[in-house]
N, C-alpha and C positions, 0 to 999 in steps of 0.2 A: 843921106840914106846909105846906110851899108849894100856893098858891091855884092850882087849876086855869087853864091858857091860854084865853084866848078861842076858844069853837070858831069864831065866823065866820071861816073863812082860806080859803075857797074861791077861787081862780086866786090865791093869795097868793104875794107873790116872794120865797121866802125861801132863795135860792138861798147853799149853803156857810155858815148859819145853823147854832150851835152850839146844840142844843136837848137835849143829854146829860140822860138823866133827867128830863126834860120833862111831864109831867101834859097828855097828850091824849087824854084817853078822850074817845069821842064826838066826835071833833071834826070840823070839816066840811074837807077840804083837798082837795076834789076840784080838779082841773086845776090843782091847786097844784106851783112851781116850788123843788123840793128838791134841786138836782141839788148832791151834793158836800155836802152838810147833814148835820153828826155827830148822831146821833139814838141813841148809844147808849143802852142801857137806858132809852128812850124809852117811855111808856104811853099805844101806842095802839090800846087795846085798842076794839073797835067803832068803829074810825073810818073815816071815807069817806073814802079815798085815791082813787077812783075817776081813770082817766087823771093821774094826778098825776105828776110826774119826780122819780124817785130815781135816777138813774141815778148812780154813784158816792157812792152816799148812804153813812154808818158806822148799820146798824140791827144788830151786832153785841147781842145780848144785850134788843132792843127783845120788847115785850111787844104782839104784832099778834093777838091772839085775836079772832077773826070781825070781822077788819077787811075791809074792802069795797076789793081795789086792784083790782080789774075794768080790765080796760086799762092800767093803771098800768105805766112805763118805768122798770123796774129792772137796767139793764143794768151790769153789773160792781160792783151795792151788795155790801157785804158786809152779811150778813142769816145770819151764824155763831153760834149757839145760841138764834136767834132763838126765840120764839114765836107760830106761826101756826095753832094750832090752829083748824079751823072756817072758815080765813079763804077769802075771794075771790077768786081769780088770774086768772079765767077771762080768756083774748087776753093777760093780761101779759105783758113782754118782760123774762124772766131770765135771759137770753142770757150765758154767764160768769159768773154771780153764785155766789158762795158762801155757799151753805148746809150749811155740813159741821154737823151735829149738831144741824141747827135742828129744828124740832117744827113739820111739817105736819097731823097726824094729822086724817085726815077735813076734809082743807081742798078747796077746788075751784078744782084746777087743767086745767081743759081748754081744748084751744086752748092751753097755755100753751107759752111759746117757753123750754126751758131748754138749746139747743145750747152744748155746752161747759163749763154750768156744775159747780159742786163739788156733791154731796149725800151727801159718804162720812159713813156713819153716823148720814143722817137718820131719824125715823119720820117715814113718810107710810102708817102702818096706814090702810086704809078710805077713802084719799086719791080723788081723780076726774083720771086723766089723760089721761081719755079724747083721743085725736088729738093729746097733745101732743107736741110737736117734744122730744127730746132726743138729738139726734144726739152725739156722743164727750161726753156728758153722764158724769159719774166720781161712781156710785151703790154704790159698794164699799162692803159692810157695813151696807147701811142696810135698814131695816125697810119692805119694803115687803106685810106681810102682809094678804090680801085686798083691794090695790087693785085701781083698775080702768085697766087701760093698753089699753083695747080700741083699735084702728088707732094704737097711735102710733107714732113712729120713735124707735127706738132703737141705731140705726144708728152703730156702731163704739164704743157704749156699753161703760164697763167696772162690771157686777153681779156681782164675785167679792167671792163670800160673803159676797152678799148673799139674806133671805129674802122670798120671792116666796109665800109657803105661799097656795094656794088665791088667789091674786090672777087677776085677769083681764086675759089679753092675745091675745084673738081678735083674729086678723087684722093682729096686729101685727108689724112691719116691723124682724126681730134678726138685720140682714144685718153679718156681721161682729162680733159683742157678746161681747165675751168673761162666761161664765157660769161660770167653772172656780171648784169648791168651791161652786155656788149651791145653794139651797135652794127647789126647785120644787114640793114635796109636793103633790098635789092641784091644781098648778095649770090655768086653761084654758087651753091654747097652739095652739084648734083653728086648723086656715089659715094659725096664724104663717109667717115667711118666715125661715130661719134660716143661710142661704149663709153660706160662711166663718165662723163661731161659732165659739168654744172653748166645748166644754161637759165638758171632763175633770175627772172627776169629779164633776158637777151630781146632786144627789137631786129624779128624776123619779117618785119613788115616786106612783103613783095617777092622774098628772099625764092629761089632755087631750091630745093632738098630733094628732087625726084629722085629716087633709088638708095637716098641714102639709109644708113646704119642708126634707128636715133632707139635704136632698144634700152628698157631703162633706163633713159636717160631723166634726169629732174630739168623740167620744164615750166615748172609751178608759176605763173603768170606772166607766162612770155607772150608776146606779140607776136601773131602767127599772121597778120589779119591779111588777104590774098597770097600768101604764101603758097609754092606749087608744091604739093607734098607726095605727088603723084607714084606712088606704086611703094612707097617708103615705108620699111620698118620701124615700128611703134609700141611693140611686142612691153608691158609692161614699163610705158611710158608714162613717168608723172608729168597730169596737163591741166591741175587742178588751178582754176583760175586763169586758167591761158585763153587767150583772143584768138580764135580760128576763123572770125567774120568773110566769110565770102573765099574763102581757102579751098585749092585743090586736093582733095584727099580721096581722088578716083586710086581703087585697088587697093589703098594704105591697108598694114596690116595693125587694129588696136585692141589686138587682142591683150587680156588682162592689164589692158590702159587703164590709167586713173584720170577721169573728165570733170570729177566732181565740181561741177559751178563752170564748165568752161563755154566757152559762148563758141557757138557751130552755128549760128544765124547769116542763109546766105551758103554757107560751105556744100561743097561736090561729097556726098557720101555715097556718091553710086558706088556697086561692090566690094564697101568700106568691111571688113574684118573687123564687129565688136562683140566676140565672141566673150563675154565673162569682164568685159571693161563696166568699169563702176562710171555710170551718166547720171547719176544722183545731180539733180540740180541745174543738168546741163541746158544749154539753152537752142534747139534749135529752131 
């Protein structure tokens, strides 16, 4: 077995440095200059990457378990089946990066920048994104059960079918996001903001949405069935063929909603707003 690297590499220049398979556990590479450095199947597992540059780095297949990149500039690496379990993102800039299938689970990402990046098919179960930017961020298929996405942007993000079970995303910003086929079970969506969203077909089974924004949104056979929809904007929502079975929809406002064929069997419509909504069919 090849002798582990020197950890001293702190503001180290090892800019397009071919380090494939590399032995750096532990190592210290904070404000270290990686930029373009093939680092595949790299082991840096507990390493202080802190403010480091990877920005076009190859971490394809690297081994980043509770590695420390806190501020670290990883803009356009590829970081594809990586391993980052536990690790440190917090303020990093993964702006484009590709993470399709990488392994965040329970890693801490807040504050983190990932607008535009790939994450189709990542786990980030238990993950923290709290306030992070993922604006047309491509999160299709990937595990996002019980994280926490309180305030972030997700803004013309695509999460088709993808699962969100019991995840948290109070307050969060899913202007435009396509959610079609997503898996919402239990989740908290209080306040979210959801203008222009595809949410056809999404399972909001049990799900959270008190006070949120779901005005025109297409909702066309989604699974609402006990979902709390309490006090929520509805305002020309399509719900044609949607399950509201036993659903809080105290104060909801549905006006010029479309119900047509939706099943309300069971559902809270005290003080419900269906001023001019089309119930053609509806069942309750």
């Amino acid at each position: 077995m090849s002798d582990p690297i020197d950890n001293s590499l702190t503001e180290a220049s090892l800019e397009r440095a071919n380090l494939e398979k590399a032995i750096l556990t532990e190592a210290s590479l904070e404000k270290a200059n990686l930029e373009k450095a093939i680092l595949r199947e790299a082991n840096l597992e507990r390493a202080n990457l802190e403010k480091a540059i990877l920005r076009e780095a190859n971490l394809e297949k690297a081994n980043l378990k509770e590695a420390n990149l806190k501020g670290a500039n990883l803009e356009k690496a590829n970081l594809k089946r990586a391993n980052m379990v536990k690790a440190i993102l917090i303020e990093a800039n993964l702006k484009r990066a590709n993470l399709e299938k990488a392994i965040l689970k329970e890693a801490n990402l807040k504050r983190v920048n990932l607008e535009k990046a790939i994450l189709i098919e990542a786990n980030l179960e238990r993950a923290n994104l709290e306030k992070a930017i993922l604006i047309e961020a491509n999160l299709s298929r990937a595990n996002l059960i019980k994280a926490i996405l309180t305030e972030a942007n997700l803004t013309r993000a695509t999460l088709e079918g993808t699962d969100l079970e019991r995840a948290n995303l109070v307050e969060t910003n899913l202007t435009e996001t396509s959610f079609i086929g997503a898996n919402l079970t239990g989740t908290d969506l209080d306040w979210a903001t959801f203008t222009g969203a595809s949410l056809m077909g999404a399972n909001f089974a049990g799900a959270d949405l008190i006070g949120s924004n779901l005005a025109k949104v297409d909702l066309t056979g989604a699974n609402l069935i006990k979902a709390n929809i309490l006090e929520a904007n509805l305002v020309e929502t399509i719900l044609k063929g949607a399950n509201l079975e036993g659903a809080n929809l105290y104060r909801a406002d549905l006006e010029k909603a479309n119900l047509e064929g939706a099943n309300l069997e069971g559902a809270n419509c005290f003080r419900v707003n269906f001023k001019g909504a089309n119930l053609e069919g509806a069942n309750f």
